[in-house]
N, C-alpha and C positions, 0 to 999 in steps of 0.2 A: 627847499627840497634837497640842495646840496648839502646843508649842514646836516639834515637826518639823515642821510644815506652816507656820511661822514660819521657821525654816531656808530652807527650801525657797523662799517665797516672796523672803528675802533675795537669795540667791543667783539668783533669776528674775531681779530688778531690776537686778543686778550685772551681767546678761551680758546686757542687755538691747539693748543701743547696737552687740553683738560681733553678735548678732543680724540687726541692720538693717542693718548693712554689705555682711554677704552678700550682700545683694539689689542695692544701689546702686554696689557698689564694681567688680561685674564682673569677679572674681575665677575662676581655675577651681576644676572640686571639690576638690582636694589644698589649695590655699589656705586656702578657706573652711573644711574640716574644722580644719586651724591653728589659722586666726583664732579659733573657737568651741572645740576641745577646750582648749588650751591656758589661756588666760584661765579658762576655767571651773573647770579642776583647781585651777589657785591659786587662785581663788574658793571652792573648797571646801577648801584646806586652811586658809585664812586665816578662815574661816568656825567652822573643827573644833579651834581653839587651844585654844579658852576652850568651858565648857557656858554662859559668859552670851555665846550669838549675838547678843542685842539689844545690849550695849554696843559687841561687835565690828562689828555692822553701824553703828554710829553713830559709833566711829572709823575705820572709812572712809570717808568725809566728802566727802575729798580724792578718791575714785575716783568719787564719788558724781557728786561735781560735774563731775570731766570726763565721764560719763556726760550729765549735763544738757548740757552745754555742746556734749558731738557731736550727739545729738540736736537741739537748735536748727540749729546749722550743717547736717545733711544737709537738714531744710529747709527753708533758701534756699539750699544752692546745689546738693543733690541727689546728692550725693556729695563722697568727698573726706575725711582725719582731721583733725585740727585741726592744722591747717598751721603753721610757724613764723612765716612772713608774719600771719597771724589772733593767735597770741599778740604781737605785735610792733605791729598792732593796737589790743589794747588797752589800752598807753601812749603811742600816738600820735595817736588820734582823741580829737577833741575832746568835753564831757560834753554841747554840744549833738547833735553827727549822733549821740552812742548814745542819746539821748534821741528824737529823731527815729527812730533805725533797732529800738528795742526796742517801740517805739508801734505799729510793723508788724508786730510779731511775736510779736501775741495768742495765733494757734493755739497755735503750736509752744511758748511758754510755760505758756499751760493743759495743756498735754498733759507739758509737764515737768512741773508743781504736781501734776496728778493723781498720776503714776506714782512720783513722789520722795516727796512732803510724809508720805501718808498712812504709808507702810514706815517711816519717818525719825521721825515722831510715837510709832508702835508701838514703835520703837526706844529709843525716850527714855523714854516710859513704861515700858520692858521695863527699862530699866539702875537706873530709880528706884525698880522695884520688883523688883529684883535677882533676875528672871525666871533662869532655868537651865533648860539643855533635858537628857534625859535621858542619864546618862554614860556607859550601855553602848554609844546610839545615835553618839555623837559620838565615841566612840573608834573606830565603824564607819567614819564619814565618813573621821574621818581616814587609816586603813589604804587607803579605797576613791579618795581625791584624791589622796595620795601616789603611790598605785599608777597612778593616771590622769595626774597629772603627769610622771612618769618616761615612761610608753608615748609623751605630749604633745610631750615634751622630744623622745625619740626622731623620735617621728614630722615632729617640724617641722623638725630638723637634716636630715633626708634632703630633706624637700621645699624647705629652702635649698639645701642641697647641689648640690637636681636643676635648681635657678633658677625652683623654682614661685614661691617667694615671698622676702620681705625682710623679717625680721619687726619693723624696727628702720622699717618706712615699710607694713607691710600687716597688724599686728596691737596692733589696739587694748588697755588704754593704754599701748603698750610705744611705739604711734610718738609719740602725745602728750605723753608725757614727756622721749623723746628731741627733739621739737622744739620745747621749751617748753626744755629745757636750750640747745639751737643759739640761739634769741632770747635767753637770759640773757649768750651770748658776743658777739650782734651788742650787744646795750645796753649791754654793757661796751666795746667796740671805740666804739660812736656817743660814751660818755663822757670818752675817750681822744682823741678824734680830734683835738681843735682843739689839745690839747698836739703832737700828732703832727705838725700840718702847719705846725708856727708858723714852720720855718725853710724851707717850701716856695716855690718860685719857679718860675713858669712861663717865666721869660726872656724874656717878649713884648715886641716893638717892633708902633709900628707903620709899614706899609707905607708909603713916600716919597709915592705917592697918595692917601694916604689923610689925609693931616695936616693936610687943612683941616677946619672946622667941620662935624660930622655929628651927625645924631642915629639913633640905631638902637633900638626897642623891641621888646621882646618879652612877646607877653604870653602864658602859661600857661592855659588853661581848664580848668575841671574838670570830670570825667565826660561829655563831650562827644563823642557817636559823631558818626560823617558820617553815615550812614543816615540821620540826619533832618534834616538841612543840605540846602537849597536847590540851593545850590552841588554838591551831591554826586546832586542827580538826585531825590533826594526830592520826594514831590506836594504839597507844601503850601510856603507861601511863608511859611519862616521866614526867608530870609535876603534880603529884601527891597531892603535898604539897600546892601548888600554886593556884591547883584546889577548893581547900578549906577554901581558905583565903578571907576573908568579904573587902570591898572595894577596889578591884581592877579592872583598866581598861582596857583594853585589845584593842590596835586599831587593827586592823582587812587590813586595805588595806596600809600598810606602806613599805616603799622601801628605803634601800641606793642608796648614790648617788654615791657609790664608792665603789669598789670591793677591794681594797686594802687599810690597816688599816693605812699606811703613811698618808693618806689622808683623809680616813672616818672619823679616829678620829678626827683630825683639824675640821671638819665640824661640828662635835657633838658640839666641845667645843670653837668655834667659832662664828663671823657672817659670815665667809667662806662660800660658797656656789658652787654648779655647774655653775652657772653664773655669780659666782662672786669669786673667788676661790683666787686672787688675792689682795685681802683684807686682806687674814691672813698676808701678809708678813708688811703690818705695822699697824698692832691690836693686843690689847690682849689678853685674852684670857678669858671666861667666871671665871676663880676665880677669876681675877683681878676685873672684874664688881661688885660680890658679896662683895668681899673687901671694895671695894668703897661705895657700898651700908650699911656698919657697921656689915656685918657679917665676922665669922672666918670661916676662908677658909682654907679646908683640903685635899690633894691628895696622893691617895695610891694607890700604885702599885706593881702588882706581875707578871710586865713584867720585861725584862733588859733596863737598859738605853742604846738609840744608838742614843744619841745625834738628834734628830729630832724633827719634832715641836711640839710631844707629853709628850717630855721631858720640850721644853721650856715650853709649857704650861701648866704644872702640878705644876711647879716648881714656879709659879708666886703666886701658896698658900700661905696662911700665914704657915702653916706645910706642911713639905714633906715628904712621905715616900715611898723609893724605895724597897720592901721587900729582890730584891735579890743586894741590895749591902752589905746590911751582909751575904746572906745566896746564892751565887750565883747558885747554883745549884736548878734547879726547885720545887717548892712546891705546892701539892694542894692548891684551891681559897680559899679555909678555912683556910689558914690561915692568912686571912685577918680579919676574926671575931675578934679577938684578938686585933690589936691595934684600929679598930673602935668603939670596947667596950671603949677603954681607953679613945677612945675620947667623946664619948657620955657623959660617968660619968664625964665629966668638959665640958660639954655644959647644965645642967640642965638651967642657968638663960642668955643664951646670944641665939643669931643668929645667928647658922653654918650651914655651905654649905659642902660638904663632895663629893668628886668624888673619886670613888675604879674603877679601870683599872683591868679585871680581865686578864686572859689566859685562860679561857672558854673551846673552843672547837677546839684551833689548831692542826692540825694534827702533830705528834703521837695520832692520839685519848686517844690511851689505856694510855697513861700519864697524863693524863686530869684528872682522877678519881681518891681514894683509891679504892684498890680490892673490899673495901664492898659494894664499888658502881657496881659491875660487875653484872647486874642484867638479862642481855640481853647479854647470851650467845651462841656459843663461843664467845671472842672477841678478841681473841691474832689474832693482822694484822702481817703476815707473811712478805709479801710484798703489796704493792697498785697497784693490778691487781682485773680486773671486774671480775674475776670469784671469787674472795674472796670477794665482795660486801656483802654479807652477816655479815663475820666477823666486815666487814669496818663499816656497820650502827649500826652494836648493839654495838659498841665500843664509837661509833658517839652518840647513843641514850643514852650511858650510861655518857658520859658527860654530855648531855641536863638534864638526871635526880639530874646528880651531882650540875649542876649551880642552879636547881628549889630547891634543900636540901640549898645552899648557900641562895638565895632570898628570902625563908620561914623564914631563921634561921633569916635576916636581920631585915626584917618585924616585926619577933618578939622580937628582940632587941627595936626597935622603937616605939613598942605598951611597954614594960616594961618602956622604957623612958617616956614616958607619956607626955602630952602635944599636942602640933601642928605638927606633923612629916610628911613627906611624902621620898615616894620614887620613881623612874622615873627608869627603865631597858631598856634598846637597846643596839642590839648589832652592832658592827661598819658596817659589810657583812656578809655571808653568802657560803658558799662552793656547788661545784660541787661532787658527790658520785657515777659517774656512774649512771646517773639514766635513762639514755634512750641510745637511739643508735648512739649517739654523741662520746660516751665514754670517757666523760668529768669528770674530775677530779681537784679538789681543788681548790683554786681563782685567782685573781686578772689577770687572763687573758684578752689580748688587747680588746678583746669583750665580755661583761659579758655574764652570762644565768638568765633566771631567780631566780635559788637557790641562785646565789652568790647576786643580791641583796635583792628577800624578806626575812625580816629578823623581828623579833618578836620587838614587844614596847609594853612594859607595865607601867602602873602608878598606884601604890598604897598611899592612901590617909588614915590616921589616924580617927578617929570621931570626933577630938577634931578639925583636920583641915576644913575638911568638915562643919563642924558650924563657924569655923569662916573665912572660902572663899568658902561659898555657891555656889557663883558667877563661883569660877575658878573649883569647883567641877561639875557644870552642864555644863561648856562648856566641859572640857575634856568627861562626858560622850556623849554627843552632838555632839561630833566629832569624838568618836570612831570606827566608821566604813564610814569615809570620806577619799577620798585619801590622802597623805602624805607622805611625805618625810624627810631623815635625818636630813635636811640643818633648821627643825622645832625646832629638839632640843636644841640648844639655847634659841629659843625665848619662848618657852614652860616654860625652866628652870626658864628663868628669871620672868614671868610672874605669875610662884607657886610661888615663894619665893617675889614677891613684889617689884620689883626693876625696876626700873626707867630709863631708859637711851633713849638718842638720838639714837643709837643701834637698841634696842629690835622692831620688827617689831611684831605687834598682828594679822597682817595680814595672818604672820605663825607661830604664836602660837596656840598651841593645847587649851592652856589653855584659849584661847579667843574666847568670842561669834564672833568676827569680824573676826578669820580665813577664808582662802579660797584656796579651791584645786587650786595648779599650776599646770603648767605640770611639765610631768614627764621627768628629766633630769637625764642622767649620765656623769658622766666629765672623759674626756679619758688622755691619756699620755701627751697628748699635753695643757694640761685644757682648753679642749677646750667642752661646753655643747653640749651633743649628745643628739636626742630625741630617744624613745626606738626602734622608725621607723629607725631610721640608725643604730641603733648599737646591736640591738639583731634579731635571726635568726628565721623563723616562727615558728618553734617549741615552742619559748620561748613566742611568741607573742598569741599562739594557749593555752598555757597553763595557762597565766593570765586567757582568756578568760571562759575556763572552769575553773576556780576558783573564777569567778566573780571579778579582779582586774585590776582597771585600767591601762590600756597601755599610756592614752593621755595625 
């Protein structure tokens, strides 16, 4: 009796994750019956091999864990399988933010140790003491999963068939492994690449206007929504500095195309696109362009390298600098000031292009800031629970005011440099903070929300540039409260600085009278272009609406 009710309890645990999807995933009932008969029959015949269920429960290990691992994922982010983007993940984050973001994620840990540890302990003591469960009963099992996997098999062919469901993206772990294998093909492609593009040439010149001394910077923010930008209408006065500074743009209806920064970034600094996402892998990268066009090209960074395409493409500068490979332990974004001074003072008589990658606003918030930034208090996050929301935003707020004190200081480094300068701010996404009854929290989940893509664009322009690209100064403000998207930034870039290529599309550049709103895409795990109608929930469709932002 103990070893059947040891079965049993196996196979409870086993289907336990197939279980809680049903609820969160929003499936209809033809679906849901799939997702749970099916997994279960092979759980019972994979159960019914052997009479020692304890050893067969302990080499499945490997199912075990993605069992753990979707559990944690539904959550934070409440739905959703384990996405390709989340395995791709975690060889791209750094072992501070999982340090950081595992610190948050007491509950849903405890509640994995409960439900795994003790079955998996049973398990281990069962194979060591070479437990066997009765052979009449387990030859029954088998006859009765066999027969329940075939009816399985049946039943969920017709319900593909019928287009209830996809069981390679709606039943658990058939999609997890299918998109754990699609990440094994993108980090084989990311490992290839720099072979792939070495004979690449974007052809740039640059424009006959533009061949005097300029400086053009761009700098990248992280997790940075407009919702809590000054600039963007928000009640509190994070962006202070920013508020007060003469020629700057502000667009008004701009959206990433991507919730997670693997990916945003490529697109910023890319001709990558939602549509076309598949181009990065043999293109270069917006410094190389610059390059090409006779400027020097500079990239700094106060994230960690983790080998990704933000690495390749940083590093295509004529200067690179990774702040934490001398100083690997985290440093305020100020202390970036420092070597882009160095660079300025030997850019007076040439053409440089300059991209700073900050660390912005990832959560730990409250590491984002110095204390003297603490201005919206309390702000010490205890844990990442909605009843601390409060703590969470003015931690959250106090980085936004921290990166607007960075932007100001920039701005005025570039008015001291004198000349043609300009600067361009986006940040790659945007974050979830609990803000409604979702009880969403932080990015890159399978399905965005609104916060995690609207996200602030700003462009500041010199006087001295302004006089001498009238042209790119009236379209940028001309287009500042026209829809827009990430996948701009490129062609924007290229188009302030003067450069020329087969490439640059003016069609999405900000900087051109010839722009024109696309639609609005998001590119999902699969890169595959979503429009906001599939991929966000009405809440989030309700809330552009009352904000006056486009959805289409």
């Amino acid at each position: 009796m103990r070893q059947k009710a040891l079965y049993f309890l196996f196979l409870a645990v086993l289907i336990l994750p197939n279980i809680i999807l049903t609820f969160t995933e929003g499936h209809g009932l033809t679906a849901c019956i799939a997702a749970v008969t099916l997994p279960l029959a092979a759980y019972g015949v994979l159960m019914s091999l052997s009479r020692r269920t304890a050893r067969t429960f302990v080499l499945a290990f490997p199912l075990l864990f993605l069992g753990a691992f979707q559990i944690v994922l539904t959550y934070l982010y409440g739905r959703g399988p384990i996405a390709v983007d989340m395995w791709l993940n975690l060889v791209t984050t750094n072992s501070g933010e999982v340090g950081e973001l595992l610190s948050q994620l007491i509950p849903a840990i405890v509640w994995v140790v409960v439900i795994y540890i003790p079955p998996i302990a049973v398990g281990i003591v069962g194979w060591v003491r070479h437990w066997q469960a009765d052979g009449a009963f387990i030859r029954r099992s088998l006859q009765v999963s066999l027969c329940g996997l075939a009816a399985a098999l049946l039943f969920t062919a017709g319900a593909t068939a019928a287009g209830a469901l996809t069981p390679t993206n709606d039943i658990f772990p058939i999609n997890a492994c299918c998109n754990l294998s699609m990440a094994f093909g993108r980090e084989k492609a990311s490992a290839q690449y720099v072979e792939a593009v070495r004979g690449f040439s974007y052809n740039a010149t640059c424009e006959p206007s533009d061949t005097m001394p300029q400086v053009i910077v761009c700098v990248i923010g992280e997790t940075s929504r407009a919702d809590n930008w000054q600039l963007y209408g928000y009640g509190r006065r994070t962006n202070p500095k920013l508020s007060a500074v003469g020629g700057l743009t502000v667009f008004t209806d701009y959206m990433s195309q991507s919730n997670t920064t693997h990916k945003s970034v490529p697109i910023l600094l890319s001709p990558a696109s939602a549509e076309d996402y598949d181009i990065l892998y043999r293109t270069k990268g917006i410094a190389a362009a610059f390059s090409e066009a006779g400027y020097h090209t500079v990239f700094i960074s106060n994230q960690q390298r983790n080998h990704s395409f933000i690495d390749f493409l940083g590093e295509q500068a004529d200067e690179v600098l990774f702040l934490r490979d001398k100083q690997p332990l985290m440093s305020p974004d100020g202390s970036m000031v420092a070597p882009l001074a160095r660079v300025l003072a030997r850019s007076k008589d040439r053409r440089t292009f300059i991209i700073l990658h900050t660390y912005g606003s990832h959560f730990d918030y409250e590491d984002r800031y110095p204390r003297s930034f603490a201005r919206f208090k309390p702000d010490h996050i205890e844990s990442a629970k909605r009843q601390l929301r409060t703590q969470l935003v003015n931690a959250y707020d106090n980085s936004i005011a921290y990166t607007d004190q960075l932007l100001a200081d920039i701005i005025t480094m570039l008015r001291r440099h004198g000349g043609s300068t300009a600067m361009l701010y986006t940040a790659d996404h945007g974050e979830d903070i609990f803000d409604d009854s979702r009880g969403l929290f932080l990015h890159a989940s399978p399905f965005p929300s609104f916060y995690q893509l609207h996200v602030p664009l700003i462009v500041w322009t010199s006087e001295a540039y302004r006089q001498h690209h009238a042209d790119v100064a009236a379209a940028l403000s001309l287009n500042s409260r026209r829809p827009a998207a990430s996948n701009s930034v490129f062609h924007t870039l290229l188009g302030m600085g003067g450069v020329s290529t087969p490439y640059r599309n003016d069609s999405l550049s900000l900087a051109s009278r010839s722009y024109t709103p696309h639609r609005r895409l998001f590119i999902d795990d699969h890169n595959t272009p979503l429009t906001y109608r599939e991929c966000m929930q009405e809440e989030d469709i309700s809330l552009m609406k009352l904000k006056h932002i486009s959805y289409e």
